[in-house]
N, C-alpha and C positions, 0 to 999 in steps of 0.2 A: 648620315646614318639615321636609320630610323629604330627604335626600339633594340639595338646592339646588331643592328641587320645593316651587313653595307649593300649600297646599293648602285645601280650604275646609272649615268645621265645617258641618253643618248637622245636625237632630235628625230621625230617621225617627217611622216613625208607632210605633213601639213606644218613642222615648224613646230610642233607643241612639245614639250617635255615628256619624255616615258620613262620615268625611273621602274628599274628592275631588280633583281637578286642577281647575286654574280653566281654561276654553274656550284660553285664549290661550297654556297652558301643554300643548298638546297636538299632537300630532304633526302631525294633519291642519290645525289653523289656523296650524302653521310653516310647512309645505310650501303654504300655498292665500297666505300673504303672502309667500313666499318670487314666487312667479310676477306675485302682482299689485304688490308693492309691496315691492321688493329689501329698501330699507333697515330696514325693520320686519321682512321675514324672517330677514334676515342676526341682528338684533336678539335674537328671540325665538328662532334656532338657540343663539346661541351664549351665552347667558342659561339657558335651560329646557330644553336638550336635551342629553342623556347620550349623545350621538352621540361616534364616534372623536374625535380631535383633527383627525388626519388628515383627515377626511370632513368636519369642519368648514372646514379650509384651502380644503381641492379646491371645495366650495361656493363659499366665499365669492368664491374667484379668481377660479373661470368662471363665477361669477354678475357680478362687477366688470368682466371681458372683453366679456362679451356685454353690457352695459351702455352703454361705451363704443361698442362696435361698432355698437350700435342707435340711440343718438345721432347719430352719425356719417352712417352710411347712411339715416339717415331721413329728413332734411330732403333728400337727395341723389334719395331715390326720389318725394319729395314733387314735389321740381320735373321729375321726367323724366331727369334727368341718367344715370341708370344703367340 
């Protein structure tokens, strides 16, 4: 591990070491769970990303706000009520 980042071995075609990031340690599979599937984003933000503290907080808030708020209003717009 480098800097809290795992990483993967594998051998190129000349024999030499290529360490890499593994798919789920990478910016765009935080950001693409982060939209379909909060608590796995939330998970892999604040795990594997060298993001502010700060921008982590603000994340996680208004991703928990708008969670609640979606619950809420959804079954509300399901039946017609709004």
């Amino acid at each position: 591990m480098s800097n809290g980042m795992p990483l993967i071995r594998r051998l190129s075609r000349r024999g030499d070491d290529i360490w890499r990031e593994p798919w789920y340690a990478r910016s765009w599979a935080t950001l693409i769970a982060m939209y379909a599937f909060f608590p796995l984003g939330v998970y892999l933000m604040w795990r594997y990303r060298p993001w502010p503290r700060w921008l982590k907080w603000l994340s996680t808030i208004l991703g928990s706000v708008a969670s609640v708020i979606g619950a809420i209003i959804g079954p509300l717009i399901a039946r017609r009520i709004l």
